[in-house]
N, C-alpha and C positions, 0 to 999 in steps of 0.2 A: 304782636309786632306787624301781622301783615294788615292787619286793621289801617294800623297805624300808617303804612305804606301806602292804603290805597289811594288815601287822599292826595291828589296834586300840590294843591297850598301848601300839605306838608313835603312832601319833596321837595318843593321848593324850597321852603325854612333850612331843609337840610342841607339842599346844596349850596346855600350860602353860607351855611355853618361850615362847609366844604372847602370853600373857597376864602371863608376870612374865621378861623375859630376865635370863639371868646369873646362874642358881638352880645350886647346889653337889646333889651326888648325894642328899646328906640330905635338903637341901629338894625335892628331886623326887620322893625315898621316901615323905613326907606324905601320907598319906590315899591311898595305893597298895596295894591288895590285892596284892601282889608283894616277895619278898623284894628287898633290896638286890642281889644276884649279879644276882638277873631283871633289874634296870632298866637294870643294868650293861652287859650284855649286851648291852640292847636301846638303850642308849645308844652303844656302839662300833658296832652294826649301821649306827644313823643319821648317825654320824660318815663311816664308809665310806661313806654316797651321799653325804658334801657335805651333810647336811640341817643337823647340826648341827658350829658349829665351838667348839672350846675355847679357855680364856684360865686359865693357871694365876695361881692370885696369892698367895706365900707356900704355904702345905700344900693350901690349896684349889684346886679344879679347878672352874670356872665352866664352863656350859654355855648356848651362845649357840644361840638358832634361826637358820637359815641360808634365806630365802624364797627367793634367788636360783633356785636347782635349779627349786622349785616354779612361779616366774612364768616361767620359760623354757617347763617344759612348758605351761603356760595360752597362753601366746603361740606356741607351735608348732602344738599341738592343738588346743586348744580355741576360739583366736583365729578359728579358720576358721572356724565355722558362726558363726550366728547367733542370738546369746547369748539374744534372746527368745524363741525357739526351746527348748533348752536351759533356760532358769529355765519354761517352761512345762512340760517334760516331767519335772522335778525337783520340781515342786511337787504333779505329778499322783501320781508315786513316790510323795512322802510322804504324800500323803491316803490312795491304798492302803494303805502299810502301816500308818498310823496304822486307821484302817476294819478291817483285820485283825487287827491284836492286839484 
């Protein structure tokens, strides 16, 4: 799974799975700098960790996000410190890097 994470493209896939579930390959291709094959790809990658599961219906192929995987790891790892902790030292990341570009 965290394979599966490292890559941005796929983040991206997810979070539009995020944001609209149950979108068809085409509607995922939308405003993707990435040929169809690419998202393909990186759609069977995310399927393999469990991120995302499918629903065929009729020719179409629905693609569902799958949090489960995700809130497991949050509650195995990350449950354990403490989370204000954690959003402080996330908030300080982003002011750097925002400060540096």
């Amino acid at each position: 799974m965290f394979k599966a994470l490292a890559d941005a493209s796929r983040r991206e896939l997810l979070d539009r799975l995020r944001a609209e579930n149950g979108q068809t390959l085409n509607e995922l291709c939308v405003r993707l700098d990435m040929t169809r094959q690419a998202v393909s790809k990186h759609l069977a990658i995310l399927e393999e960790a469990n991120l995302v599961a499918t629903v065929k219906r009729g020719r179409e192929k629905l693609h569902y996000l799958n949090p489960v995987p995700i809130h497991e790891i949050g509650e195995r790892w990350i449950g354990k410190f403490d989370r204000s902790r954690l959003q402080a030292l996330s908030d300080l990341k982003r002011n750097l890097e925002t400060r540096d570009e």
